[in-house]
PAZAPA-4460 file (N, C-alpha, C; in steps of 0.05 Angstrom, whole numbers, plus 32768, in hexadecimal, padded with zeros to 4 digits):
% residues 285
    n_x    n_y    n_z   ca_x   ca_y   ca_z    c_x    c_y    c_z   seq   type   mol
   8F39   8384   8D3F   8F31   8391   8D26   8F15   839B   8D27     1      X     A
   8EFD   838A   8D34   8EE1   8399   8D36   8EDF   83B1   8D4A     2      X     A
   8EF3   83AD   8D59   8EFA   83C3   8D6C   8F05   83E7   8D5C     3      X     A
   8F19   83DE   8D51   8F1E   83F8   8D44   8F07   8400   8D2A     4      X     A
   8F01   83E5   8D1B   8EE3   83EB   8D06   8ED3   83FB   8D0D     5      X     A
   8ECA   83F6   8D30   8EB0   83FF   8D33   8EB5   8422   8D44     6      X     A
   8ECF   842D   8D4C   8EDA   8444   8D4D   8EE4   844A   8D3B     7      X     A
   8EE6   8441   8D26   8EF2   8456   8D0A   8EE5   846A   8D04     8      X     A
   8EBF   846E   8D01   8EC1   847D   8CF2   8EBC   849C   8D08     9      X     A
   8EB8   8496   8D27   8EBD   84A5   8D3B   8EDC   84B8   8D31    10      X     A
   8EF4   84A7   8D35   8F0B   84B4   8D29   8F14   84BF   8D19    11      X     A
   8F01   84BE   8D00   8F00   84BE   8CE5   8EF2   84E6   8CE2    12      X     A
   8EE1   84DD   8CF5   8ED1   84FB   8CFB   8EE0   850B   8D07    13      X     A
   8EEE   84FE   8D1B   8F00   8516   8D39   8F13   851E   8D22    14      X     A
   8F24   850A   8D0E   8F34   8514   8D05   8F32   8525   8CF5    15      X     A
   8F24   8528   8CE4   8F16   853E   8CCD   8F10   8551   8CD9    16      X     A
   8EF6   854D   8CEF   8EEA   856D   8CF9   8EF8   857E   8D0B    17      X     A
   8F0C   856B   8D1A   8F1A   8573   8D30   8F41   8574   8D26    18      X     A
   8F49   8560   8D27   8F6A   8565   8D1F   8F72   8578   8D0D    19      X     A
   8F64   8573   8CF9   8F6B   857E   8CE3   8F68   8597   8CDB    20      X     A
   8F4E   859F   8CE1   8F4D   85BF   8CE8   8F65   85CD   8CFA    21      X     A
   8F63   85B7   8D10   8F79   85CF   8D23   8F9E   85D0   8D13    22      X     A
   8F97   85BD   8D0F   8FBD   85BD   8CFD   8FB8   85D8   8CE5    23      X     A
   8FA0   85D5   8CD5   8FA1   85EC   8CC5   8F97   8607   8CCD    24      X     A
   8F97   8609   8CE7   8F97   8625   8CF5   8FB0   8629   8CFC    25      X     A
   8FBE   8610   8D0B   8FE2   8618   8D0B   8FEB   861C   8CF2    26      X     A
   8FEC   8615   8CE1   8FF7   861A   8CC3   8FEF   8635   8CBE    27      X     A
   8FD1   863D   8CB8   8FD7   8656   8CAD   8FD3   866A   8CC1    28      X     A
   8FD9   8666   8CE3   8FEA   8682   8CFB   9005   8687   8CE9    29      X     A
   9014   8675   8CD9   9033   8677   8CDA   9032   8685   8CBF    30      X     A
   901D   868F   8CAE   9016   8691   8C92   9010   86AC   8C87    31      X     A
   901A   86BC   8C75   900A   86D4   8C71   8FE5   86CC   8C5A    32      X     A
   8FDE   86BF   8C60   8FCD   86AA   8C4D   8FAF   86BE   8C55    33      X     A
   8FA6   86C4   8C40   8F89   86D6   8C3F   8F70   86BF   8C32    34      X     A
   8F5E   86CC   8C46   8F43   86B9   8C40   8F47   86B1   8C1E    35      X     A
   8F3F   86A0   8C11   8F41   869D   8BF1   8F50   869C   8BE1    36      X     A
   8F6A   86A3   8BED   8F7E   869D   8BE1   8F8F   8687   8BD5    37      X     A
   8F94   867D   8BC3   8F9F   8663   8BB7   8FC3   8662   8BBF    38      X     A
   8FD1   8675   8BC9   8FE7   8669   8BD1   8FEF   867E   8BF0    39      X     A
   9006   8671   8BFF   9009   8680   8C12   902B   867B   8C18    40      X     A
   9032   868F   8C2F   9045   868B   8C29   904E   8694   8C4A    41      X     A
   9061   8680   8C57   9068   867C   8C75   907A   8698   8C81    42      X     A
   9069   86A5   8C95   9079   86BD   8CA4   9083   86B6   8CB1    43      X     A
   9087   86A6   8CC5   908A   869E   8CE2   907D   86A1   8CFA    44      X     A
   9088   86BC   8D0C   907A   86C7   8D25   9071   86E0   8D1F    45      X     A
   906E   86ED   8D07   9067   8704   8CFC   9041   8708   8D07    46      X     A
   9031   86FB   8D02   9011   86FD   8D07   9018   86F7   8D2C    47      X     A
   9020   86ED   8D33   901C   86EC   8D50   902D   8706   8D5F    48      X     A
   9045   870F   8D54   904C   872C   8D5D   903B   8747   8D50    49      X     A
   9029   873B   8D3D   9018   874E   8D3E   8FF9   8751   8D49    50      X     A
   8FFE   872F   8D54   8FE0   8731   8D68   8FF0   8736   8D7E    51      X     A
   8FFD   8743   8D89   900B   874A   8DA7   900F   8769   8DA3    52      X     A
   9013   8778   8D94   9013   8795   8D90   9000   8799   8D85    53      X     A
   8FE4   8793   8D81   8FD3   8792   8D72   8FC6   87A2   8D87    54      X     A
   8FB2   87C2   8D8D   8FA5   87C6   8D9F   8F82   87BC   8D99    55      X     A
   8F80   87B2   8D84   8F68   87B4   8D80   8F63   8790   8D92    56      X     A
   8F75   8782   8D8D   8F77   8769   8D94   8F77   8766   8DB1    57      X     A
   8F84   877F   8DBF   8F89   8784   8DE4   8F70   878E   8DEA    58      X     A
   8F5F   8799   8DD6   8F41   87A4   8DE2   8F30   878E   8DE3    59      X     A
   8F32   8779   8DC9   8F28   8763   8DCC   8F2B   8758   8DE6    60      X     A
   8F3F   874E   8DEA   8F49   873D   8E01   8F3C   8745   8E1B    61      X     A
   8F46   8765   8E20   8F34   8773   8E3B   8F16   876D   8E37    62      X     A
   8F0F   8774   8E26   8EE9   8764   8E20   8EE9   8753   8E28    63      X     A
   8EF5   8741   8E23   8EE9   8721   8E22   8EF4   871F   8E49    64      X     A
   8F07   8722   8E53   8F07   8718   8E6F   8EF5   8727   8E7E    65      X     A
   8EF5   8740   8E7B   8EDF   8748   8E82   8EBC   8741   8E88    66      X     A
   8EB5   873F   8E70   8E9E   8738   8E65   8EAA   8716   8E75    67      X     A
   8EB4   870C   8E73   8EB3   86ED   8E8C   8EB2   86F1   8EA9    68      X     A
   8EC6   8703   8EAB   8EBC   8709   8EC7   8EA3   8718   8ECE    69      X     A
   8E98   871B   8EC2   8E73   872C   8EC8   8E63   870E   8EBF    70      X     A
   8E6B   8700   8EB0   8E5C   86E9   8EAA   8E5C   86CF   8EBC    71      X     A
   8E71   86C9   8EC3   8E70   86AE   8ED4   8E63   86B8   8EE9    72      X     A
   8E6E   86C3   8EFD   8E66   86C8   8F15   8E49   86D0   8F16    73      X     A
   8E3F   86E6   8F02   8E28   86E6   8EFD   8E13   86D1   8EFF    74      X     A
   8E15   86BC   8EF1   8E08   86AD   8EE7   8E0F   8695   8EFF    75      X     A
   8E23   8692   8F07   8E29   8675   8F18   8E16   867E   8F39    76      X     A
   8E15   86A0   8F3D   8E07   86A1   8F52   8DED   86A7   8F51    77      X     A
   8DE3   86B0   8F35   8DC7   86AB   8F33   8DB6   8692   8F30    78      X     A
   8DCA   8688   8F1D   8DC2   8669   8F23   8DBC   8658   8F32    79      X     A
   8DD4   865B   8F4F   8DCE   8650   8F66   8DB0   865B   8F73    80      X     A
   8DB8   8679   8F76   8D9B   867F   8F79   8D7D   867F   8F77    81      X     A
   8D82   8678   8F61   8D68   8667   8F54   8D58   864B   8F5A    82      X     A
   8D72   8646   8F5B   8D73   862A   8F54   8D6E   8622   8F7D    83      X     A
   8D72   8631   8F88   8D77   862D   8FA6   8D4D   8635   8FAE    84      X     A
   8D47   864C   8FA2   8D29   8659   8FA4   8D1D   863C   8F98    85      X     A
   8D1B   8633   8F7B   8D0D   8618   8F7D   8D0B   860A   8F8A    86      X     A
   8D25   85FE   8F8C   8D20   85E8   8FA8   8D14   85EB   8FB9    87      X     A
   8D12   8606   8FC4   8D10   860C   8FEA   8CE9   8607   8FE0    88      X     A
   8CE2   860B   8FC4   8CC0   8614   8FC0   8CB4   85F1   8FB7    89      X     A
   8C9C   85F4   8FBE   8C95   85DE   8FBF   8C73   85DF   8F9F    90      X     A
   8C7B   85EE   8F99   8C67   85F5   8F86   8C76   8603   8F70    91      X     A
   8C70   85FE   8F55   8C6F   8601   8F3C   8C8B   85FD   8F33    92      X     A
   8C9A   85EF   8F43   8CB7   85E7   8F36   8CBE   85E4   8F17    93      X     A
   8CAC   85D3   8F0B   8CAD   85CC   8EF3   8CAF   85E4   8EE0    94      X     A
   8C99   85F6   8EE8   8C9B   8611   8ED4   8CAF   8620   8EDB    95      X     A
   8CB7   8625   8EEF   8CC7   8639   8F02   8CE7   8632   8EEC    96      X     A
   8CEC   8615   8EE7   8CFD   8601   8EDE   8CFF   860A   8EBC    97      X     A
   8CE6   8607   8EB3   8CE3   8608   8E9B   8CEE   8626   8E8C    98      X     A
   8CE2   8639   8E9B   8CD9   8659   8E9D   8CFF   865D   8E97    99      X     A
   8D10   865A   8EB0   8D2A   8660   8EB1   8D40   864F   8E9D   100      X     A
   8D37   8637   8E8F   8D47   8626   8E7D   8D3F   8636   8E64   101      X     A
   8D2D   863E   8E5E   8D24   8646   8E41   8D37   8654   8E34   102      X     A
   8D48   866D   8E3C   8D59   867F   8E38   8D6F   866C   8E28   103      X     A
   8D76   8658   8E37   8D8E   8644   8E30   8D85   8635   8E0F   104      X     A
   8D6E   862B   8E1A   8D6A   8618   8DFF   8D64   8623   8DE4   105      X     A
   8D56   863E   8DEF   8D53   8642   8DD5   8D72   8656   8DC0   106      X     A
   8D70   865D   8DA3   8D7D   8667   8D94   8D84   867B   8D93   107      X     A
   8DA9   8679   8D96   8DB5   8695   8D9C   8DB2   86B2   8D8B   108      X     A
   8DA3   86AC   8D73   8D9F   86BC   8D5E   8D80   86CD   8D65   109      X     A
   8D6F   86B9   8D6B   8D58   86BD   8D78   8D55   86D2   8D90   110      X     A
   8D68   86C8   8DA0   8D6A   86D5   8DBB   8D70   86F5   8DB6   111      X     A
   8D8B   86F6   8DA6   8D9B   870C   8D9E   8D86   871E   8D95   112      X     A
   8D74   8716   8D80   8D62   872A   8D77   8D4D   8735   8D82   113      X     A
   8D48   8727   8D93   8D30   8727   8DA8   8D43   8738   8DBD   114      X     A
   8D5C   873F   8DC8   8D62   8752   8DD4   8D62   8770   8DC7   115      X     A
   8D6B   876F   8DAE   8D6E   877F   8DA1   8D57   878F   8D9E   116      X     A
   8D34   8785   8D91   8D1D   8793   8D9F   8D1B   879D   8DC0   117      X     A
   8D21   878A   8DD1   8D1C   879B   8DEB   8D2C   87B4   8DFA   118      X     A
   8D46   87AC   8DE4   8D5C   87CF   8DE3   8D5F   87DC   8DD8   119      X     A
   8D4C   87DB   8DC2   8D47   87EB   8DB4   8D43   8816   8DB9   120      X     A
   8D53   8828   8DB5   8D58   8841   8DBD   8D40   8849   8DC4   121      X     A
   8D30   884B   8DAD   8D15   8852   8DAF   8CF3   884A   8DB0   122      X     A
   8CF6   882E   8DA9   8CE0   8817   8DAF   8CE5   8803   8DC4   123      X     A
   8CFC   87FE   8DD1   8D02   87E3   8DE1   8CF6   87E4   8DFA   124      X     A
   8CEF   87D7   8E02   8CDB   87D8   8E16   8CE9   87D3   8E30   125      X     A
   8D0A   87D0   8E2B   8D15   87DA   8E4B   8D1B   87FC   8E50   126      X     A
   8D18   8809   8E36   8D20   881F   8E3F   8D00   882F   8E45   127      X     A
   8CF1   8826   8E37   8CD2   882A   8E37   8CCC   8825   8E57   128      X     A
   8CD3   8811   8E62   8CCC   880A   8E7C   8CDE   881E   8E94   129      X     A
   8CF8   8826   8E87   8D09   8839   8EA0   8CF9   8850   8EA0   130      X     A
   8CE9   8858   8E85   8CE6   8876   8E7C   8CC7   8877   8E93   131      X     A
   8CBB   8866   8E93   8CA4   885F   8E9E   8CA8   8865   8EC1   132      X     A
   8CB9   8863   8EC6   8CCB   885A   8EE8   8CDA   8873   8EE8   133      X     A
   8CE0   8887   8ED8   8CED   889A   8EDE   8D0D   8898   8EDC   134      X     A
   8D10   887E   8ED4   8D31   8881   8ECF   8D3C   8887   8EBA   135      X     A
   8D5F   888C   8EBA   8D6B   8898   8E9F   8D63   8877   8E90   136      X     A
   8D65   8882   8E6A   8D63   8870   8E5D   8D83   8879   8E4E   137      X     A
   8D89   885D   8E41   8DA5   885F   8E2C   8DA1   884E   8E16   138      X     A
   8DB3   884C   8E02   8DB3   8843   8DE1   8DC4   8828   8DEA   139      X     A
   8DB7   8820   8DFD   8DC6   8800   8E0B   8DDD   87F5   8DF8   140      X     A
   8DD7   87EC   8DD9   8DF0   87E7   8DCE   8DFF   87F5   8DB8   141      X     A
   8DF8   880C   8DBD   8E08   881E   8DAF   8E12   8832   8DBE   142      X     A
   8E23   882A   8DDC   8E25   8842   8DEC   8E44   882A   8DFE   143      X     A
   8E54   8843   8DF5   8E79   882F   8DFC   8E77   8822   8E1D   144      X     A
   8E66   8834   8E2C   8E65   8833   8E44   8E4F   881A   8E52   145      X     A
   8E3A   8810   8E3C   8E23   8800   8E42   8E2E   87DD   8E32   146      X     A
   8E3B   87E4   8E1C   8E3A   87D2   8E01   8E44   87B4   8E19   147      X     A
   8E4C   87BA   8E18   8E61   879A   8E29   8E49   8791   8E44   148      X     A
   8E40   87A6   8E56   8E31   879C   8E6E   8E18   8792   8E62   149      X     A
   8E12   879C   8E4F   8DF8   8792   8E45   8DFF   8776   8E39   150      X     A
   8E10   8771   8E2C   8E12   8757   8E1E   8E1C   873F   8E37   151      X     A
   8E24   874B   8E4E   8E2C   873C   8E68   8E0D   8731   8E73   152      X     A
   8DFE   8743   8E72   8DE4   8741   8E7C   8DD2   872B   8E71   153      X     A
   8DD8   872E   8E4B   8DC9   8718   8E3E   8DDB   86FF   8E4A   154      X     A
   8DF8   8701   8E4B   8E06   86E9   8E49   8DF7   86DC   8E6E   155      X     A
   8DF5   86EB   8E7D   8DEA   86D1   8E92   8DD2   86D2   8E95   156      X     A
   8DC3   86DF   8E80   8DA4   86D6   8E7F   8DA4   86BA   8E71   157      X     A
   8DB1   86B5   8E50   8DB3   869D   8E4D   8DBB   8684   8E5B   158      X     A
   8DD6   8686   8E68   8DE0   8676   8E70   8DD2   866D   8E97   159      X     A
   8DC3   867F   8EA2   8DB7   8678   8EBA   8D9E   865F   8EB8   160      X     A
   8D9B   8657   8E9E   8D8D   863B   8EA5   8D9E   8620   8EA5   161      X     A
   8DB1   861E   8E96   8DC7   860A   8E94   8DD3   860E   8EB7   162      X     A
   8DD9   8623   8EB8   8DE1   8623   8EDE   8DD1   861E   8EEC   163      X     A
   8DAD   861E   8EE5   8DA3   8622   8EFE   8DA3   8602   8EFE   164      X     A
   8D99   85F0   8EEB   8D9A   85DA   8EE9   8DA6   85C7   8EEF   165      X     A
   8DC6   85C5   8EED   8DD7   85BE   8EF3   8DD6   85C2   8F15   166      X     A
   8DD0   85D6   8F28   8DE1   85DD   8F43   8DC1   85D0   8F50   167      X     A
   8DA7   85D3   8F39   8D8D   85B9   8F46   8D97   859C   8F4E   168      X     A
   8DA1   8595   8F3B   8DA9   8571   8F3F   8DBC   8577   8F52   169      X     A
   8DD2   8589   8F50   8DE2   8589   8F64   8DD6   8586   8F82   170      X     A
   8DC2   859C   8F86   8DB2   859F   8FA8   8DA2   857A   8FAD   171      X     A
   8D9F   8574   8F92   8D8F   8550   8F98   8D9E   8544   8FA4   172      X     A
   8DB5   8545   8F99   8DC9   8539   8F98   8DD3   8531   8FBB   173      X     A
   8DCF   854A   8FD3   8DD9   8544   8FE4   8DCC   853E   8FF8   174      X     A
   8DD7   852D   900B   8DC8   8518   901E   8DB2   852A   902C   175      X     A
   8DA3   8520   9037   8D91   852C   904C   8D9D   852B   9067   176      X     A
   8DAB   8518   906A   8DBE   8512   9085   8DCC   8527   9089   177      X     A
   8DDB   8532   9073   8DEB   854F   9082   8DDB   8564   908E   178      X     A
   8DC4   8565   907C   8DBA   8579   9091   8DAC   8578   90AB   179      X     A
   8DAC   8558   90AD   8D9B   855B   90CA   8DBA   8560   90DB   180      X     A
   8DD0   8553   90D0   8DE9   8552   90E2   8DE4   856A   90E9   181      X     A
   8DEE   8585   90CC   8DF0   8598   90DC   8DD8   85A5   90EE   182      X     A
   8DC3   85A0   90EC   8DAB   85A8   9101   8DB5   85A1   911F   183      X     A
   8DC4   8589   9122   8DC9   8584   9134   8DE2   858A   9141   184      X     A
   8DF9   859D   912F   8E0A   85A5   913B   8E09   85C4   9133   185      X     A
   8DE7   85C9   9137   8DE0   85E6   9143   8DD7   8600   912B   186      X     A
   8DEC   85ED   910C   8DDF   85F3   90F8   8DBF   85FC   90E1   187      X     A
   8DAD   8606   90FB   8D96   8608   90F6   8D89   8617   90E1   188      X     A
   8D9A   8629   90DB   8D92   863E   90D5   8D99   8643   90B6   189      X     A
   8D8A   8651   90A3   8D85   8647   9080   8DA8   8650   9072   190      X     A
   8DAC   8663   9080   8DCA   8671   907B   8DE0   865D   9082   191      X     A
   8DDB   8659   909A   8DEA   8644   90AC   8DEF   862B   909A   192      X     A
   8DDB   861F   9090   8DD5   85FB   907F   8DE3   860D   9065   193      X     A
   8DE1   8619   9058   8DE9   8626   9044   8E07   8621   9048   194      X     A
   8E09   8638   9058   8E2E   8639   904F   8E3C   8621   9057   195      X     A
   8E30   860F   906B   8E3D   85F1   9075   8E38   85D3   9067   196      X     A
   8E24   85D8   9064   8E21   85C0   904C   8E1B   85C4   902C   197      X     A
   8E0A   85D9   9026   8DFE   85DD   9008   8E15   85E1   8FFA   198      X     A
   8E26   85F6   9002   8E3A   8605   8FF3   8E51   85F1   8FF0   199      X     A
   8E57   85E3   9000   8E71   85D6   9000   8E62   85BC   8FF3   200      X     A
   8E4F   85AE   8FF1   8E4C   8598   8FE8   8E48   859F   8FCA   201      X     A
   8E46   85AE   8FC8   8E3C   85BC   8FA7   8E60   85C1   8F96   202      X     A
   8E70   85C1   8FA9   8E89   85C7   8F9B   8E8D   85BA   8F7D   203      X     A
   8E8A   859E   8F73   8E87   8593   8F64   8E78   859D   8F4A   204      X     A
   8E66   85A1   8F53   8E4D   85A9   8F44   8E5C   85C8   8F33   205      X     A
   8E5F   85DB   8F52   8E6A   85F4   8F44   8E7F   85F3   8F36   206      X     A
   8E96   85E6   8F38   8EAB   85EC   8F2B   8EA3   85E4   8F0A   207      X     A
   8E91   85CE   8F0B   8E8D   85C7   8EE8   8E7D   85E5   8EE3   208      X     A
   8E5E   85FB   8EF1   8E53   85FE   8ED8   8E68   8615   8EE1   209      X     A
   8E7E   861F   8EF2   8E95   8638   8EEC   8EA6   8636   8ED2   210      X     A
   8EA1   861C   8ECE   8EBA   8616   8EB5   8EAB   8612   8EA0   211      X     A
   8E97   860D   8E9E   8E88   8611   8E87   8E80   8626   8E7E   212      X     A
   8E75   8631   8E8F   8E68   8650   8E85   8E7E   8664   8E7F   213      X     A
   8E93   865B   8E8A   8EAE   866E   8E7D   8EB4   8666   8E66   214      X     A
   8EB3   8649   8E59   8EB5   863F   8E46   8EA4   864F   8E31   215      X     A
   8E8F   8652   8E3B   8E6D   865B   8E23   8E7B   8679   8E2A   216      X     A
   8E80   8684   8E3D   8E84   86A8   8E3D   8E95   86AC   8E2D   217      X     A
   8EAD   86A3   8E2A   8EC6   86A3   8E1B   8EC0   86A3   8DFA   218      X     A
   8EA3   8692   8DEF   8E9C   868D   8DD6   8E89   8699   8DCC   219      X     A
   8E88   86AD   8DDF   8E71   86C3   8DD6   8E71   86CC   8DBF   220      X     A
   8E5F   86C8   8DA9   8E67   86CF   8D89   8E4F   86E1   8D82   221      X     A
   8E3D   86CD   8D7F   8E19   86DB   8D75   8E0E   86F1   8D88   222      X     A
   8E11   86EE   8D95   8E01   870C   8D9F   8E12   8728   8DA2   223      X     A
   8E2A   8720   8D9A   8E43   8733   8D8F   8E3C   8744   8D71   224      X     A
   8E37   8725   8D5A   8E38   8729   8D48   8E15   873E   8D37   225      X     A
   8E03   8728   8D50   8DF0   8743   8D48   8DE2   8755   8D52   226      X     A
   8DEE   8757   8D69   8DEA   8776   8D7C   8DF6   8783   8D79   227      X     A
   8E13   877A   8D76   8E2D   879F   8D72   8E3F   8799   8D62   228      X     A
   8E3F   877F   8D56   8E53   8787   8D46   8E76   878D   8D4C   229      X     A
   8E70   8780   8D68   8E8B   8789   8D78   8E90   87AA   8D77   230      X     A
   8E7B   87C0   8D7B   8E7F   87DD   8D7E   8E66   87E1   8D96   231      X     A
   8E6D   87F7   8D9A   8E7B   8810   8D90   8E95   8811   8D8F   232      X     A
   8E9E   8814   8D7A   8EBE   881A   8D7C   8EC2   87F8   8D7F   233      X     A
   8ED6   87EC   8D90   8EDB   87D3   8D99   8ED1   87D1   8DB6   234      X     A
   8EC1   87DC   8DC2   8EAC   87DB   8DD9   8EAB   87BF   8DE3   235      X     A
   8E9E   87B4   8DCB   8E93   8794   8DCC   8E9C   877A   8DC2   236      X     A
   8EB5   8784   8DB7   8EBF   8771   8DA9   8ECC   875C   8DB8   237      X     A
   8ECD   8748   8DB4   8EDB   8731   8DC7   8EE5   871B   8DB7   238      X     A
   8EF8   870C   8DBF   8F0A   86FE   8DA8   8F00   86EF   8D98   239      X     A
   8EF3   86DD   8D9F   8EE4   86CD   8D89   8EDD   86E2   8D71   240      X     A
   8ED0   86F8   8D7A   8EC7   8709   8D5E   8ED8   8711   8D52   241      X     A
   8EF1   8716   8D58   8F0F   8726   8D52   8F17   870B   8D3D   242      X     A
   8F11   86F3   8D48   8F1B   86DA   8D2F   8F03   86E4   8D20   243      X     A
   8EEF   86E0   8D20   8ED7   86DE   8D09   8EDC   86FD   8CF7   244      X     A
   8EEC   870B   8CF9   8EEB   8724   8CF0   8F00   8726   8CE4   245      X     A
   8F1A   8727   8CF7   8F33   8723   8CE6   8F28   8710   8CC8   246      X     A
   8F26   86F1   8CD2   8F1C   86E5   8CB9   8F13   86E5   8CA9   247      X     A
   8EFB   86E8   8CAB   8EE4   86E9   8CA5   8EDB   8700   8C8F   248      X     A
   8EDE   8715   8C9F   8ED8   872C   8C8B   8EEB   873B   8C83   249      X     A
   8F06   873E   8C94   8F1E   874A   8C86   8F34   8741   8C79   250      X     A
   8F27   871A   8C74   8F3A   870E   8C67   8F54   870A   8C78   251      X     A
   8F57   870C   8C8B   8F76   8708   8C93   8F7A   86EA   8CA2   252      X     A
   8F75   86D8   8C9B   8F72   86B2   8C9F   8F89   86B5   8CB5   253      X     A
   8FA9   86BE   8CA5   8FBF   86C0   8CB5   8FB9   86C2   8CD5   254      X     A
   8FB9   86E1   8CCE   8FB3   86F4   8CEA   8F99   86EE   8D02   255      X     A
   8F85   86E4   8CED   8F6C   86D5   8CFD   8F76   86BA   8D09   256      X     A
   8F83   86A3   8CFE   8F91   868C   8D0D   8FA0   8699   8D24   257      X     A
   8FB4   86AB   8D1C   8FC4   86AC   8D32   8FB0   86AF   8D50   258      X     A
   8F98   86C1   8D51   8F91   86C4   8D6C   8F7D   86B5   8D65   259      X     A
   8F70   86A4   8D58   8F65   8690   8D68   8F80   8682   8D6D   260      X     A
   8F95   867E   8D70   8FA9   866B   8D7A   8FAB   867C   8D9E   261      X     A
   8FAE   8692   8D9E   8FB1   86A7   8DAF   8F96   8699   8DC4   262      X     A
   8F81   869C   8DBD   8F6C   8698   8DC8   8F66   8681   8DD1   263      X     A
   8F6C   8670   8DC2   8F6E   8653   8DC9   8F85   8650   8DE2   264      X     A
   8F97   8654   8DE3   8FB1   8651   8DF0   8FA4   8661   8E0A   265      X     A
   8F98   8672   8E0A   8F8A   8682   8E28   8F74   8673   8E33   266      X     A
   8F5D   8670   8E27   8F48   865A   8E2E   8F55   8647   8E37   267      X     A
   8F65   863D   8E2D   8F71   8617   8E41   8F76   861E   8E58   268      X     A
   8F97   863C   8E58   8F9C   8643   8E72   8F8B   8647   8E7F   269      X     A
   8F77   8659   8E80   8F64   8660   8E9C   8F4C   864A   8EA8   270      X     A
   8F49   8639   8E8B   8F37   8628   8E96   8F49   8614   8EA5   271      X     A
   8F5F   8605   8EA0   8F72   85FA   8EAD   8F79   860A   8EC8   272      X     A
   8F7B   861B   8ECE   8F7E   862B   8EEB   8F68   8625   8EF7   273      X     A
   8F55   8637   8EEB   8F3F   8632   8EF4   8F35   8614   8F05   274      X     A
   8F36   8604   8EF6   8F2A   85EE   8F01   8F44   85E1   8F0E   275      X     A
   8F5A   85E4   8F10   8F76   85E2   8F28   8F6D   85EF   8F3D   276      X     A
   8F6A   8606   8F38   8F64   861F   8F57   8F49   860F   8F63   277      X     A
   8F33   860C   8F57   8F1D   8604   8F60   8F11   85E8   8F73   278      X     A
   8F27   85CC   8F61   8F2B   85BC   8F6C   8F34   85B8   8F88   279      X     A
   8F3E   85C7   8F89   8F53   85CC   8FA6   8F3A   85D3   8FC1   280      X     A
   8F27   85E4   8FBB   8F15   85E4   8FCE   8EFA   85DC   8FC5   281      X     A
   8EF9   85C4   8FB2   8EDF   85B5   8FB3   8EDD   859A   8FC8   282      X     A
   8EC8   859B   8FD4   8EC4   857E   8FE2   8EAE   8568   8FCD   283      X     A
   8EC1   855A   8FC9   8EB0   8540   8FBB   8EA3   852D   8FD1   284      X     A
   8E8C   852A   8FCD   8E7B   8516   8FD9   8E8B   84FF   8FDA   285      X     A
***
C-alpha cells in the first residue's frame, strides 16, 4: 500500500496530462466537432479520407521529410565535427563548448526573432554581408524557393549543441587502448583511427542524437510560426503547423485530430525503423 501511495500521484499526473488527452484526440479524429463547440456529432473515417486527398496536407508532409532530411544529417555531421575539432585542441575548450551549446539552451521564440533581423530583405545583415562580397541577395523567407532551406539552416544551428555534446562524452567514453591497438596494426593515421575506432565506437552515441534530432525536426513549430507562417503559399508549412492551424485558427478540432493522429502514427514508424535499421550496425562497447 506505501508502494502504490507513494506512485499515485506520478500516475495521477501521466493519467490526466498524458492518457487522457490522447483518448480525446481519438474521440474527436472520429467527430465533426469545431473548436467551442458544446455538442458534436460522430462521422467515422470521413476527416481521415479527407486528410489523404487533402493536397494542402501532402505539401505539408513533403515539407516536413524533407526539412528532416536536411536536418539530421546536417546537424549529426556537424556535430561530430565539432565536437571531434575540440577534442583534437588543447586550449579554450570550455568556451569553444559554451559558444556552440548556447543556440540550444536558449528560447525558441528568441532565436526565431533574432533570425528574422539578420534576414531581414533590406536591413539583415546576411544579405548586407553577401551585398558587401559581391553576391546575389534574396527575401530568404518570403521566397518558395529559399523558405524551407532557410528554416533547415536555423533547424541545425539550434540543434548542433545538444549533438555536439552528446558525440563529446561519447569520444571520453572510449578506451585509449584501441587506439594504441590500432597504431599497432598500422592504423596511424587521423583518417585511419577515425574510420576504425572513433566512428564505430560512437555507434551508440549516434543512433540516440539521429533519433532525437528527428524527434525535435519533426516538432518544428516556432520558428514556423514566426518566420513564415507556413508560406509562401505552403512553402514552409510542416505538420505540426497544419494541426496548430487546422485547429487552432480554422476551428476544425475534427480534421486537426485526425492528422495529428496521421502524424503521430508516422513519427513512431520511422523512428521505430530508424532505430531497427541502425541497431543492426552499432557496436556496443
Amino acid at each position: 500500500m506505501w508502494g502504490w501511495a507513494l506512485i499515485a500521484p506520478a500516475l495521477i499526473f501521466l493519467v490526466v496530462l498524458f492518457f487522457l488527452p490522447v483518448i480525446g484526440v481519438f474521440v474527436i479524429a472520429f467527430s465533426d466537432w469545431q473548436f467551442g463547440a458544446s455538442s458534436l456529432s460522430f462521422v467515422g473515417l470521413a476527416n481521415f479520407r479527407e486528410v489523404i486527398f487533402d493536397e494542402g496536407f501532402r505539401a505539408s508532409l513533403i515539407n516536413t521529410v524533407v526539412y528532416v532530411v536536411m536536418v539530421v544529417p546536417g546537424t549529426v555531421l556537424a556535430g561530430l565535427l565539432i565536437a571531434l575539432l575540440i577534442e583534437s585542441s588543447h586550449s579554450c575548450r570550455a568556451f569553444y563548448r559554451a559558444v556552440h551549446f548556447l543556440p540550444f539552451m536558449a528560447t525558441a521564440t528568441a532565436m526565431a526573432i533574432s533570425w528574422e533581423a539578420l534576414l531581414h530583405p533590406t536591413i539583415g545583415l546576411v544579405n548586407h554581408s553577401l551585398a558587401a562580397l559581391g553576391l546575389p541577395v534574396a527575401n530568404w523567407l518570403r521566397d518558395e524557393t529559399t523558405a524551407l532551406p532557410v528554416l533547415a539552416v536555423i533547424g541545425i544551428w539550434q540543434n548542433l549543441g545538444y549533438a555536439m555534446v552528446l558525440f563529446m562524452a561519447g569520444l571520453k567514453s572510449i578506451p585509449l587502448d584501441l587506439y594504441d591497438a590500432a597504431d599497432v596494426d598500422g592504423a596511424d593515421q587521423w583518417l585511419d583511427r577515425l574510420r576504425t575506432v572513433t566512428i564505430p565506437m560512437l555507434g551508440p552515441v549516434s543512433m540516440f542524437v539521429v533519433i532525437v534530432v528527428a524527434l525535435r525536426a519533426f516538432e518544428t513549430f516556432d520558428t514556423i510560426q514566426i518566420l513564415t507562417q507556413g508560406g509562401p503559399g505552403h512553402s514552409s508549412e510542416m505538420l505540426l503547423f497544419t494541426i496548430y492551424r487546422e485547429s487552432f485558427e480554422y476551428l476544425r478540432a475534427g480534421y486537426g485530430a485526425a492528422v495529428a493522429i496521421v502524424f503521430l502514427a508516422i513519427v513512431v514508424a520511422l523512428t521505430f525503423l530508424q532505430a531497427r535499421s541502425m541497431d543492426k550496425r552499432v557496436h556496443y562497447q
